[in-house]
Each structure stands twice: as C-alpha cells, then as structure tokens.
LOSE-194268 format. One record per residue (C-alpha): residue in one letter; x, y, z. Coordinates in nm, 3 decimals. Layout:
# LOSE-194268
+--------+---------+---------+---------+
: residu :       u :       v :       w :
+--------+---------+---------+---------+
:      A :       X :       Y :       Z :
...
+--------+---------+---------+---------+
# end
This chain:
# LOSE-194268
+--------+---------+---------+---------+
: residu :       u :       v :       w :
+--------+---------+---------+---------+
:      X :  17.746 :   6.870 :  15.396 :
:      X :  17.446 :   6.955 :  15.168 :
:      X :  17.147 :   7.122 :  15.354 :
:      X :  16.806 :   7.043 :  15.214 :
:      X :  16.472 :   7.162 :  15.234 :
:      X :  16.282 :   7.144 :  15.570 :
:      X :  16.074 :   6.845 :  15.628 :
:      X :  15.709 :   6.832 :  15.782 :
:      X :  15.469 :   6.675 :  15.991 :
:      X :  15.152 :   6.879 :  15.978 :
:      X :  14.825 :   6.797 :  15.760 :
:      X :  14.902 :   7.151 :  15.654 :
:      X :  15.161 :   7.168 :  15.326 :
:      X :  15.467 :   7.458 :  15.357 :
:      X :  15.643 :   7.654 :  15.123 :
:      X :  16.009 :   7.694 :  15.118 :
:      X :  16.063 :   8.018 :  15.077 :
:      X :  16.479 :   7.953 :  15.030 :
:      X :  16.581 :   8.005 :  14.704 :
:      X :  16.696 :   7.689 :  14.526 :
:      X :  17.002 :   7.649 :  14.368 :
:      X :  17.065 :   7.768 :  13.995 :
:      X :  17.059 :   7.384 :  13.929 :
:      X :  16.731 :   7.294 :  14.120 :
:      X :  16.507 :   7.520 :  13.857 :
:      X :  16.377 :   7.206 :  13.697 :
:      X :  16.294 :   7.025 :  13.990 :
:      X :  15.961 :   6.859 :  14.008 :
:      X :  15.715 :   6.919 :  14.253 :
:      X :  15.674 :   6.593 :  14.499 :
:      X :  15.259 :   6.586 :  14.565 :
:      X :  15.145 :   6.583 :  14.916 :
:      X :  14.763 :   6.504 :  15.025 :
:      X :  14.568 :   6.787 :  15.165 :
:      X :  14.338 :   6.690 :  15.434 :
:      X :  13.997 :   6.828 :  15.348 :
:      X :  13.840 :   7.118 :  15.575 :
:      X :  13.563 :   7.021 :  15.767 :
:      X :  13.193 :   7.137 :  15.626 :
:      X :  13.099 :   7.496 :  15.777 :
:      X :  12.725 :   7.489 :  15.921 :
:      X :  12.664 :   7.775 :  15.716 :
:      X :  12.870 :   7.806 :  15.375 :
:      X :  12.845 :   8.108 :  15.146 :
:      X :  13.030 :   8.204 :  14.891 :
:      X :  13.247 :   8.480 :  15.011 :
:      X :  13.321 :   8.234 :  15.308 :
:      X :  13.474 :   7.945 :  15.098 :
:      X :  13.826 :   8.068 :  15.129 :
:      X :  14.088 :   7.798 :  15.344 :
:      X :  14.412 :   7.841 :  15.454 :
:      X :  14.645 :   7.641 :  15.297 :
:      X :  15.078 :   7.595 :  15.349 :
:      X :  15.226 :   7.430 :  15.060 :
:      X :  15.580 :   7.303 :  15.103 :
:      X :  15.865 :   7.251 :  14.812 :
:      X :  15.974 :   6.920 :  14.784 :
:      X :  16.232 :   6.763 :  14.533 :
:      X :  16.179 :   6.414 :  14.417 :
:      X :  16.420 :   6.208 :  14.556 :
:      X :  16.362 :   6.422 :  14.965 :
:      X :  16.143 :   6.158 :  15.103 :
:      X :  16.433 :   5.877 :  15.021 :
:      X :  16.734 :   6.110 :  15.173 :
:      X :  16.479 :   6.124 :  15.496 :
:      X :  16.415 :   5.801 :  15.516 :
:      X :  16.732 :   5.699 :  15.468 :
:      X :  16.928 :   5.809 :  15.758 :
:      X :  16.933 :   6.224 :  15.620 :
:      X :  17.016 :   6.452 :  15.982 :
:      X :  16.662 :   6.571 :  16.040 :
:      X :  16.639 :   6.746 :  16.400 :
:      X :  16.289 :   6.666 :  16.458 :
:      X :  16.318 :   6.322 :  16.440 :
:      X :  16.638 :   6.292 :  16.629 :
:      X :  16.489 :   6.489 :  16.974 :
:      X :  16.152 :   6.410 :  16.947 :
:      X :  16.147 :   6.055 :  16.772 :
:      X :  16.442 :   5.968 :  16.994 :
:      X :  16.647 :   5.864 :  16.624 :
:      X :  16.995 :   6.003 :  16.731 :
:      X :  17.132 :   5.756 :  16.449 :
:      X :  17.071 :   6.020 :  16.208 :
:      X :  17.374 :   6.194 :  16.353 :
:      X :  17.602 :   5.903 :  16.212 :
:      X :  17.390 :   5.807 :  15.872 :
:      X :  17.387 :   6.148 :  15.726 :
:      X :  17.751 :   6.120 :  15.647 :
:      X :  17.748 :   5.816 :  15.395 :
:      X :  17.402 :   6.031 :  15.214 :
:      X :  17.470 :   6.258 :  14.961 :
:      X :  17.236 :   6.517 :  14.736 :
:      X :  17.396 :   6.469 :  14.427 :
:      X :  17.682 :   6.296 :  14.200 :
:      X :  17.870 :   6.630 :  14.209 :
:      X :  17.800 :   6.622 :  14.581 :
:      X :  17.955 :   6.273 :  14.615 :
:      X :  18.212 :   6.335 :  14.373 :
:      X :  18.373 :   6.616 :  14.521 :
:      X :  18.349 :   6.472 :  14.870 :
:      X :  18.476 :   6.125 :  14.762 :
:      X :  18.796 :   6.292 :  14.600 :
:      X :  18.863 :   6.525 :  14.906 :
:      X :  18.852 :   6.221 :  15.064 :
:      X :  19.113 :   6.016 :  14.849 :
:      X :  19.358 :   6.326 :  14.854 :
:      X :  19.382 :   6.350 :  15.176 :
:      X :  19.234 :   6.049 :  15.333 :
:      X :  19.480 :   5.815 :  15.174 :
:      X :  19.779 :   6.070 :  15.296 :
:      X :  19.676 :   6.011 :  15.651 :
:      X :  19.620 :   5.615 :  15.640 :
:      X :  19.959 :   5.541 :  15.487 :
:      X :  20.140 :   5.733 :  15.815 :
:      X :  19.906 :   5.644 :  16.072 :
:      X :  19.667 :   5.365 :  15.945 :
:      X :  19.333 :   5.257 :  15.886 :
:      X :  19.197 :   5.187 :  16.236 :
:      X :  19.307 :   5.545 :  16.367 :
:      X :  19.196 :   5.750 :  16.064 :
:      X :  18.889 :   5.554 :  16.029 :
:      X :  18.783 :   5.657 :  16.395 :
:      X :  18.881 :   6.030 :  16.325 :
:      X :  18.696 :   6.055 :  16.014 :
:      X :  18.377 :   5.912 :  16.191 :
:      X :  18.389 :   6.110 :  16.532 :
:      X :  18.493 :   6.423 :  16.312 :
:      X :  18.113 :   6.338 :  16.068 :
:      X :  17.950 :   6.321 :  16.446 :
:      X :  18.088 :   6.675 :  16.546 :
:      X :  17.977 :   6.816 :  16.227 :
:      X :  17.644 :   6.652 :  16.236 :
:      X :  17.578 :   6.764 :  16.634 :
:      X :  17.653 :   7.107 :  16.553 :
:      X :  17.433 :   7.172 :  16.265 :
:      X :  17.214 :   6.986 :  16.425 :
:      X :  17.258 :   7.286 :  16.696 :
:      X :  17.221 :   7.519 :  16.501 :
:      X :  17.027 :   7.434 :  16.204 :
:      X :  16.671 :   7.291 :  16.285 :
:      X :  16.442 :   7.337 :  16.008 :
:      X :  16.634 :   7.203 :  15.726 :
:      X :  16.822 :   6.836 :  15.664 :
:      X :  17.130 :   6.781 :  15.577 :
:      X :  17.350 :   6.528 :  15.433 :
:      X :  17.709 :   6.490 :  15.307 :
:      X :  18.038 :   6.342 :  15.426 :
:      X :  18.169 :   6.716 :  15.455 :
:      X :  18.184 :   6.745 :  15.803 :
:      X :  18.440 :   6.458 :  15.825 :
:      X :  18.646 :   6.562 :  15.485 :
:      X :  18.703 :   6.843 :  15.741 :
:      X :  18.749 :   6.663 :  16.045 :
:      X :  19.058 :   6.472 :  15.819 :
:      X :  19.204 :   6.858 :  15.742 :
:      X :  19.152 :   6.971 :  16.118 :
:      X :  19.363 :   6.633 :  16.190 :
:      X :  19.662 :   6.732 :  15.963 :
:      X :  19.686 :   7.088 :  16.100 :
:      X :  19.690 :   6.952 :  16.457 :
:      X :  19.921 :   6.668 :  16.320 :
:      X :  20.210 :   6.902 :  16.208 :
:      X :  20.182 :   7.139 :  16.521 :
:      X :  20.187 :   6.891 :  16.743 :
:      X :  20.460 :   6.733 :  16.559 :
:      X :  20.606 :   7.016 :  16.476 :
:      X :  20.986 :   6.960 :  16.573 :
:      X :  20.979 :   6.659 :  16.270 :
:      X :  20.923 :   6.889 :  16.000 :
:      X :  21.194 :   7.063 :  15.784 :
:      X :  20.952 :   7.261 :  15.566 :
:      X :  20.746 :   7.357 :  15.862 :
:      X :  20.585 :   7.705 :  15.745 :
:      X :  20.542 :   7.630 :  15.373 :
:      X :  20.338 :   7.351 :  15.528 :
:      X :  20.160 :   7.517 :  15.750 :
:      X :  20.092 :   7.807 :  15.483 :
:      X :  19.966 :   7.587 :  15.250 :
:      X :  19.726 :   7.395 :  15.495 :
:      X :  19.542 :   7.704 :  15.622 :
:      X :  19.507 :   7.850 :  15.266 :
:      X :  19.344 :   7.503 :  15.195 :
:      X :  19.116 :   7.509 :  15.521 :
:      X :  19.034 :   7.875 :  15.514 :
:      X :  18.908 :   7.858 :  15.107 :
:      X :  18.713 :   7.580 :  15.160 :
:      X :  18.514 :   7.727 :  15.518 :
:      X :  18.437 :   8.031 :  15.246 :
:      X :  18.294 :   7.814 :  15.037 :
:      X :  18.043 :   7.736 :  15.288 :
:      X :  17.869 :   8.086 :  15.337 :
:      X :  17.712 :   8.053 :  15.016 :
:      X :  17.322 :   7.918 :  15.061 :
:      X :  17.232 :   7.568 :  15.069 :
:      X :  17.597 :   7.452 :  15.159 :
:      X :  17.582 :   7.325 :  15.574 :
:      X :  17.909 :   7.504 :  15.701 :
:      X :  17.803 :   7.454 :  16.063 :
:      X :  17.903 :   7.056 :  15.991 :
:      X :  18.240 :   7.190 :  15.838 :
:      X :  18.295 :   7.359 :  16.117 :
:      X :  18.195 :   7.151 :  16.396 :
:      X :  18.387 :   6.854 :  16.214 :
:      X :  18.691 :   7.069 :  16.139 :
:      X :  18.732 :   7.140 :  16.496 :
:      X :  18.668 :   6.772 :  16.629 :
:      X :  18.931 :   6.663 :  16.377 :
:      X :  19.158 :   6.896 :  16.532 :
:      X :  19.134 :   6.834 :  16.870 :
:      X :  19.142 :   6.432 :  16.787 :
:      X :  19.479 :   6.507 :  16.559 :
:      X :  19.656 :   6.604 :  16.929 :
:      X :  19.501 :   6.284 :  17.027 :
:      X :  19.506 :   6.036 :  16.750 :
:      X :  19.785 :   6.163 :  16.550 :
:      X :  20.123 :   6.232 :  16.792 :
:      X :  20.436 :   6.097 :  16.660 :
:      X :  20.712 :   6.028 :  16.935 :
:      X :  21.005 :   6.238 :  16.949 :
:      X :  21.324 :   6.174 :  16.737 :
:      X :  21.542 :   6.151 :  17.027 :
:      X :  21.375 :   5.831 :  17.147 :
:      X :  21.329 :   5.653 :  16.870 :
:      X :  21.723 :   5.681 :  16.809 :
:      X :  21.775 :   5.617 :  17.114 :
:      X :  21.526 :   5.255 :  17.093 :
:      X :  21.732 :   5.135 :  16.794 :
:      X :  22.047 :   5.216 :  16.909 :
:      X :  22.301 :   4.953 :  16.936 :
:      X :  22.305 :   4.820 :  17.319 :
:      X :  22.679 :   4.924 :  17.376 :
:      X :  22.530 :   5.297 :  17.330 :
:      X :  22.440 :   5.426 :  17.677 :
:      X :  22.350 :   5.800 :  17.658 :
:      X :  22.416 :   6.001 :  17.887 :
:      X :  22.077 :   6.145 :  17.954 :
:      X :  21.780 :   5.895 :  17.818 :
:      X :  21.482 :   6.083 :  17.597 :
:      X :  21.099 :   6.046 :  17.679 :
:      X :  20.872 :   5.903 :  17.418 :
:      X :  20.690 :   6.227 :  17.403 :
:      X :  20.794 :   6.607 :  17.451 :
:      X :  20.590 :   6.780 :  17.733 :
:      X :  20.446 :   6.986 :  17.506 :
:      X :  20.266 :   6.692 :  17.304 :
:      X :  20.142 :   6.524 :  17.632 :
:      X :  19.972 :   6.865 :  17.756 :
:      X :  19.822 :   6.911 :  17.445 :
:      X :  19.700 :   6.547 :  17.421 :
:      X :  19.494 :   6.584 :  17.756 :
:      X :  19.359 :   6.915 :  17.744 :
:      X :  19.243 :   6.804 :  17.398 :
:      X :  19.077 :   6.509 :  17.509 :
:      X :  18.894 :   6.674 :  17.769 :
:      X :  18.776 :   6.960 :  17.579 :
:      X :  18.704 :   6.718 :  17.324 :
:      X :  18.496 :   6.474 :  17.533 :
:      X :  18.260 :   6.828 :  17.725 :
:      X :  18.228 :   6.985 :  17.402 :
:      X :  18.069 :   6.681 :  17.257 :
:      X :  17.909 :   6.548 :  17.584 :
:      X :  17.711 :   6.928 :  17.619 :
:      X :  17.605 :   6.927 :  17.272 :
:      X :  17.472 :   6.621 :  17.279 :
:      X :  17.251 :   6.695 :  17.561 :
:      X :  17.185 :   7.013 :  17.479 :
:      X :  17.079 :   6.890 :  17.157 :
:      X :  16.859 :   6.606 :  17.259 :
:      X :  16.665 :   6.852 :  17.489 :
:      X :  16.596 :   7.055 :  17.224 :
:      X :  16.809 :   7.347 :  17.237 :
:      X :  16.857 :   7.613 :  16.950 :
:      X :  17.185 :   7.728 :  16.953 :
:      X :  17.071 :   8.042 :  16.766 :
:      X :  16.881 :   8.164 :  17.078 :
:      X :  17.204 :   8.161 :  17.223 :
:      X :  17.453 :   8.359 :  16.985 :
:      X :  17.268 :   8.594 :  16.736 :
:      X :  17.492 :   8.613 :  16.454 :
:      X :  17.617 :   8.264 :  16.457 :
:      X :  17.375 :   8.205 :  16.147 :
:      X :  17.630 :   8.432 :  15.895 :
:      X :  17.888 :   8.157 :  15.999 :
:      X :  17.694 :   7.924 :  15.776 :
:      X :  17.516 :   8.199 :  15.499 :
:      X :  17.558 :   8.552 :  15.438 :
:      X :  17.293 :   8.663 :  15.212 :
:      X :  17.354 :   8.900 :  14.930 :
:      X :  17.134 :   9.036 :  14.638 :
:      X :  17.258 :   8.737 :  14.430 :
:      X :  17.103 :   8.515 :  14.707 :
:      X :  16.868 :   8.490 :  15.025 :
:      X :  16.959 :   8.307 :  15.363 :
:      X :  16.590 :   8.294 :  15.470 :
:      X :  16.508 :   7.913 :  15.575 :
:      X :  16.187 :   7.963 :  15.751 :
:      X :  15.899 :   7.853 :  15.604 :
:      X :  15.633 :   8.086 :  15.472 :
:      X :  15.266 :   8.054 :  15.433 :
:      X :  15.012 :   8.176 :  15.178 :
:      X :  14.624 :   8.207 :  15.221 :
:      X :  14.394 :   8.133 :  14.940 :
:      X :  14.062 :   8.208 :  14.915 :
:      X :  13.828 :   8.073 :  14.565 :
:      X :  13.505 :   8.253 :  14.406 :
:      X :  13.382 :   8.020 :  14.135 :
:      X :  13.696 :   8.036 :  13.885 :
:      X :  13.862 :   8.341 :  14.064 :
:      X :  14.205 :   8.189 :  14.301 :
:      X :  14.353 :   8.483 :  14.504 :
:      X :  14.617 :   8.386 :  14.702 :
:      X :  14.827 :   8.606 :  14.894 :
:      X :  15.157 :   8.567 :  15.073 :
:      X :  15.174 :   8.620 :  15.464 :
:      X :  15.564 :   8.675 :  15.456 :
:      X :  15.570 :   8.956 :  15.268 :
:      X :  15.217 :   9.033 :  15.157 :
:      X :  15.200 :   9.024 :  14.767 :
:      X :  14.851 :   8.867 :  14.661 :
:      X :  14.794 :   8.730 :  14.333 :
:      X :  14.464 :   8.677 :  14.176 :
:      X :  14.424 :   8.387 :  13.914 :
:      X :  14.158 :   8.255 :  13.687 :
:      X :  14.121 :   7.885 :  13.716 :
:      X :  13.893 :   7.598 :  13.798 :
:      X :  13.967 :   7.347 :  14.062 :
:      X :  14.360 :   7.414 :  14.031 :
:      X :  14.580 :   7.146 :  14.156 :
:      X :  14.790 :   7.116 :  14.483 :
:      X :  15.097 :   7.120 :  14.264 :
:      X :  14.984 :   7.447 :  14.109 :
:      X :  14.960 :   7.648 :  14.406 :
:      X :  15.280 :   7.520 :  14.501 :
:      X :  15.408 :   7.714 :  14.223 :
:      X :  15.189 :   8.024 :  14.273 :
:      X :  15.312 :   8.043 :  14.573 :
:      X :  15.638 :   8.006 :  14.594 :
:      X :  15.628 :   8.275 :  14.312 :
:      X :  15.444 :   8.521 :  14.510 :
:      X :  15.677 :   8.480 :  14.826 :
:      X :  16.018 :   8.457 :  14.660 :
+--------+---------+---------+---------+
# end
C-alpha cells in the first residue's frame, strides 16, 4: 500500500517535509488559497511579516482523497470508516497497480482454483481491512492507498494453508522455505520511505489467521474412507478434521475477531498506536542517509520588506532571504520545502 502526503484542513498551507520519491522530482505543485490576514490597526513596515504553512501537494492528491484514499482524519472525526475498504481498489501509480495486480494473478489465481472464488474473495477483502485498520493505527498524518495489504493477506493465507494442512504435503519444507523467503523479501521491501508496511503487515497477519479458518482441507483418512465402497467397514472410522486443525481454527477465529474488534475501536476513538509502542514506526521506515522517515509537517515563517522575502524554517532553522516582488503561493512552496529538506 502506497502512503501519500498528509492531507489538511486548516486555512493555513503545510509543507511536507518527507522527501519524495526519486520519481516525484517533477511533480507539480497543486495551488491552494491563502486566506488573507486581517488588517493590523497600526501597520509598519517592519511589522508586515505573516506566518504562513505551505503544504506539498501532487496533482492527482485531491482525486485519491476524494475517492475513497485511507485518510485518518476523516474516518474518526468525519465518521467515513468506508475509507478502510475503498483504499484497496486506489492506487498511486501504473507501476503501483501493475505490480499489485500481478502479485495478485500469481497467487490469487493459485488459491481460487483449490478453494474458490467466494472463500478467497472474502480473505482477500478482510485481509485489505486488517491492513487498512492498522496503518490507520499507526499512521495518522499521511494517506494511503494500494491493494498491498490484501496481496499479503493472500500470502499470510498460503503459509497458514500448508501448516495447517501440513500432513497433505510431500514437499513440505521446500514449500515452506520458499514461502517465507517470498514473505520475508517482500516485508523488507516495505522499510524503505513512502511504501505503507504497517498495511502489509496488518493484512499479512489477518490472512494468516483467516487461512486456519478459511483454508482447512479435511484429513486423507476421511475422505478415503467417504468414497470407499460400502462393503468396506474400517475398523476404526476417521474424523473430518485432525485435532490439531480444529484447535487452530478456533483460537484463530477468536484472536482474529478481538484483534480486529479492539482496533477498530481503538481506532475510531482516536488512538495513536505510536503513543503506545515507541519503535513500532522502524517497522514501517528506517531512515538512512540515502533517505528521511520524517512525516510531520513543518512550518516556515516569512516576513516581506518591499522586494526583500526572508523566510526561515521552524524545523530546523535555516532562513533564506530572497529578492522578489509579490512572489506566488506556489513559489514559497518551493522555497520552502528547499530550506527545510
């Protein structure tokens, strides 16, 4: 799942001081209004400065918003828990829908074949609406969109698949091998910036707790014993289901139904889950000197003296000072997302 700049409601415009993607350099600036300042009973020249918070937008952001994009705000406070749902079929890109609509294929067909449409279809939506409610958890200043979360809910699925049909399998370790490699690349992929891992998580493990549930296969004994001829009376009859699969099929679905049942609430009553677990946030970005993790927003003051612009970063303090006449809203945008990068 793709995570996107933050979105705003204030008369006052932000700047995003997250580093874009290599990609994103050519992105053009989206123009928001500034309300004007009221008149001071006394202006004077040295006094003429106003304190202004510019925001980066991209061009198509507004659409992704309105469109159904997972935007936190609006889901606790404009009571729009849809979003949770929506933000799966929204994507930020062709690559981005590309490479989730041939994760999908790969794997998604795979699973329909053995089990069919109806199951798989319910396991790839509940999986996108465990992804969603934990970066919605955890992430609350950004959007997000992407089918990511339930790509991974469809992986978590066939890992709890083959364990808990385990007994079925004649290549059972090469399979298993070759299933965590898979997961365990693709969760790495997710520490890198803009790249929601908290959705790849939180739909890996709902997949995985719905594959006990969804996905159990009866036991080989039984179904030989079904279609055996009805002169053949064994001696001892088989259950449909080995112990083992049944425990794991209930403590799944309970686990499975809290987990989802807290978060929810938690969620709609506005909890941040970082206030709760302090280095939860490398689980979804580790920065390096290639790249920043730094979502929060950061303002700059200006301040104007005839053609003179100083403006002056309050994250980190660096003040430019620029000659220009009544400079545009997208050009100090630019200065200062400059100044505070």
């Amino acid at each position: 799942m793709a995570e996107l700049p933050p979105s705003s409601q204030e008369v006052h415009i932000r700047v995003n001081s997250k580093r874009t993607t290599s990609n994103s350099n050519n992105n053009t600036v989206h123009p928001v209004e500034i309300a004007p300042p009221a008149p001071s009973p006394a202006p004077a020249p040295a006094a003429s400065g106003s304190f202004i918070e510019v925001k980066h937008y991209k061009k198509w952001f507004p659409w992704l918003q309105k469109m159904g994009a997972l935007d936190v705000d609006r889901v606790v406070h404009r009571h729009q828990g849809w979003r949770l749902i929506t933000c799966m079929w929204l994507h930020g890109g062709v690559f981005h829908l590309l490479a989730n609509m041939l994760g999908i294929l790969i794997i998604g067909i795979r699973l329909e074949q053995e089990f069919g449409f109806v199951l798989i279809g319910l396991l790839f939506v509940i999986s996108g609406f465990g992804g969603s409610l934990l970066s919605a958890l955890f992430i609350q200043s950004n959007i997000s969109v992407g089918a990511s979360g339930a790509l991974f809910g469809l992986l978590g699925g066939m890992l709890s698949e083959l364990i808990t049909n385990w007994s079925i399998y004649d290549n059972k370790l090469a399979a298993l091998f070759t299933l965590v490699i898979i997961i365990v690349v693709n969760l790495a992929v997710g520490i890198l910036p803009h790249v929601d891992n908290f959705a790849h998580i939180g739909g890996f493990l709902t997949g995985f707790l719905l594959g006990f549930v969804f996905l159990i296969r009866p036991q080989f004994g039984w179904v030989h014993q079904r279609y055996a001829p009805i002169q053949y009376s064994p001696g001892r009859s088989k259950t449909r289901f080995k112990k083992y699969q049944c425990v794991l099929w209930v403590l799944s679905l309970v686990i499975l139904i809290v987990g989802l049942s807290v978060g929810l609430v938690a969620l709609l009553r506005g909890v941040d889950a970082n206030n709760h677990c302090s280095w939860c946030h490398y689980l979804s970005c580790v920065p390096t000197s290639k790249w920043s993790c730094n979502t929060k927003a950061a303002s700059c003051s200006t301040s104007q003296l005839g053609n003179q612009l100083n403006v002056t970063c309050s994250s980190n303090g660096n003040t430019g000072t620029y000659y220009m006449q009544n400079p545009t809203d997208s050009k100090i945008q630019q200065l200062c997302t400059q100044l505070c990068s």
